[in-house]
C-alpha positions in Angstrom: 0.0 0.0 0.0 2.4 2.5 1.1 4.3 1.5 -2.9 1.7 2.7 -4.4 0.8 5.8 -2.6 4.1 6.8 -3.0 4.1 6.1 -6.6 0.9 8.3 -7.6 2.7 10.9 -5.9 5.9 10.3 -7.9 3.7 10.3 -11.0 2.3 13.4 -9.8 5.6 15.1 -9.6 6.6 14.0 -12.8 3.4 15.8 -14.4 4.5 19.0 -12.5 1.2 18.6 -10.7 2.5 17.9 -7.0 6.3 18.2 -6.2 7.3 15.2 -4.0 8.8 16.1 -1.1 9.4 13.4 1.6 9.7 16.0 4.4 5.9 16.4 4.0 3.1 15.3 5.6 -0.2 13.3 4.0 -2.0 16.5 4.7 0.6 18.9 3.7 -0.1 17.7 0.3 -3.5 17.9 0.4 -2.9 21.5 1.3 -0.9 21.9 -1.4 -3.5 21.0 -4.1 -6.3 23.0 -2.4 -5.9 25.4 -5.7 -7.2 22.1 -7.3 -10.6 20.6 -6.4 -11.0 18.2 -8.6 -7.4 16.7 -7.8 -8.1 17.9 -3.9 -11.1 15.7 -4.2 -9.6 12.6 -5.4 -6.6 12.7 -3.2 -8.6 12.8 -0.1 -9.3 9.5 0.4 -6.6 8.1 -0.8 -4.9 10.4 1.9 -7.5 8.9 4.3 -7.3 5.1 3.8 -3.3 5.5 3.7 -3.2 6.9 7.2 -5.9 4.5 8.5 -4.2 1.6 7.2 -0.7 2.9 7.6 -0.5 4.4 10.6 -3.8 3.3 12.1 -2.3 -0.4 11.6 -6.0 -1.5 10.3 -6.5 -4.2 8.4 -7.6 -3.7 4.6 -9.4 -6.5 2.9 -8.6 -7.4 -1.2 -11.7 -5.4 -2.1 -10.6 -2.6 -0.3 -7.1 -2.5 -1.7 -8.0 -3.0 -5.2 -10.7 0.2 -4.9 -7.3 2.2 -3.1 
């Protein structure tokens, strides 16, 4: 999970639409595309199940995962 979080923001960075920066929070970047609904929008719960899952050590099922 935490691969391919980090890899949409990577692909984000090389679009010049989010610059990756590792010294950033999950919500830091969500701050930084406030200028951006649509992608705002999107990103939020990705940003959401990451942290649950990540740092919330919860358990995500195959359904789940495949949705993330």
């Amino acid at each position: 999970m935490r691969y391919l979080y980090i890899s949409a923001l990577l692909w984000l960075d090389e679009r010049n639409i989010l610059r990756y920066d590792r010294a950033l929070t999950n919500r830091e970047y969500l701050e930084r595309v406030r200028d951006n609904p649509a992608l705002r929008e999107r990103m939020a719960p990705i940003v959401d199940t990451f942290d649950r899952v990540w740092y919330g050590h919860l358990p995500i099922d195959a359904e789940a995962f495949a949705a993330y």
